[in-house]
N, C-alpha and C positions, 0 to 999 in steps of 0.2 A: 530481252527479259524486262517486265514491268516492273521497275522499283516498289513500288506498290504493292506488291503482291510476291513478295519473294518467301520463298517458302522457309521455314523456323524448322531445325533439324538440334531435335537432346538427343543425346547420348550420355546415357548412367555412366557415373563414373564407379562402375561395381567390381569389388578387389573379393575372389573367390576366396583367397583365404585368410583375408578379414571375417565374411561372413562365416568361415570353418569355424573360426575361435570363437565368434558368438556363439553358436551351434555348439559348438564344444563345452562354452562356460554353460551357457542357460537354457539347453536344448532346442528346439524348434521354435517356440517362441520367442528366441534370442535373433536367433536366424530370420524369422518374421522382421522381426526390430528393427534388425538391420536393415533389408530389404526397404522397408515403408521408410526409415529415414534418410536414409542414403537417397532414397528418389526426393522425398522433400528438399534435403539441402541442395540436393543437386540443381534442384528451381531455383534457388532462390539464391544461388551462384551464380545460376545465367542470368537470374533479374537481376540483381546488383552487381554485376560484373568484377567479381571479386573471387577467380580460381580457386585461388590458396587458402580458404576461410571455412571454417567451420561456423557453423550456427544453431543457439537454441533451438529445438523443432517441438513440440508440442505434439505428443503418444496420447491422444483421446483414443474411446473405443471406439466414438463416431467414425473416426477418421482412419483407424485399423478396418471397422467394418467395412465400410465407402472403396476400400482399395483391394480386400477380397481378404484381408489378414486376421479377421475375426478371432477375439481370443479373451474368456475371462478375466473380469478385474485383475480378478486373484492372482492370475498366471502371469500375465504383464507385469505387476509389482514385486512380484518374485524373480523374474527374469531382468528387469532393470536393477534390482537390489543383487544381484547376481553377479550383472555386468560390473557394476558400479562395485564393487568387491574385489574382481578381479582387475579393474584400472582399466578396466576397455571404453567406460562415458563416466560421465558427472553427472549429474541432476539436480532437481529443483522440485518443489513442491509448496502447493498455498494449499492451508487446508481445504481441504472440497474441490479442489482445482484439480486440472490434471498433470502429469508427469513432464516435465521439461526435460531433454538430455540433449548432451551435446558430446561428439567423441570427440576422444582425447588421442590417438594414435593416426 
């Protein structure tokens, strides 16, 4: 096998009923949420080599669109303020900017 060329294998680290309880608190687009961020952090674990770590991730709707999770402003900020009610993430926000969340469980 050529060092060079060795092949890069993710594997989500997706907990079913984790995403239940999103689903549960904030309906589908809770579940969406999860979904899209769970795969961001999960990058950026394996880039920073760092398992055990949660990370800010940044919920544009650019970036819900771009990954097929397409979902009004409106419904997003409702579903984060949802989450974030029920203890499931934290967030962040600059005005005009978009939603930061990071889970907490």
């Amino acid at each position: 096998m050529n060092p060079k060329h060795t092949k890069q294998n993710f594997i989500m680290n997706f907990r079913v009923f984790e995403r239940m309880k999103w689903k549960e608190v904030a309906g589908q687009a809770g579940a969406d949420i999860y979904e899209y961020y769970t795969y961001k952090n999960e990058i950026l674990k394996a880039k920073r080599k760092t398992p055990n770590r949660n990370y800010y991730i940044p919920i544009s709707n650019i970036g819900l669109e771009e990954n097929g999770y397409g979902m009004h402003r409106e419904t997003k900020s409702k579903a984060i303020r949802k989450l974030a009610y029920a203890g499931l993430i934290k967030w962040e926000k600059e005005v005009g900017g978009t939603f930061r969340i990071i889970k907490l469980i």
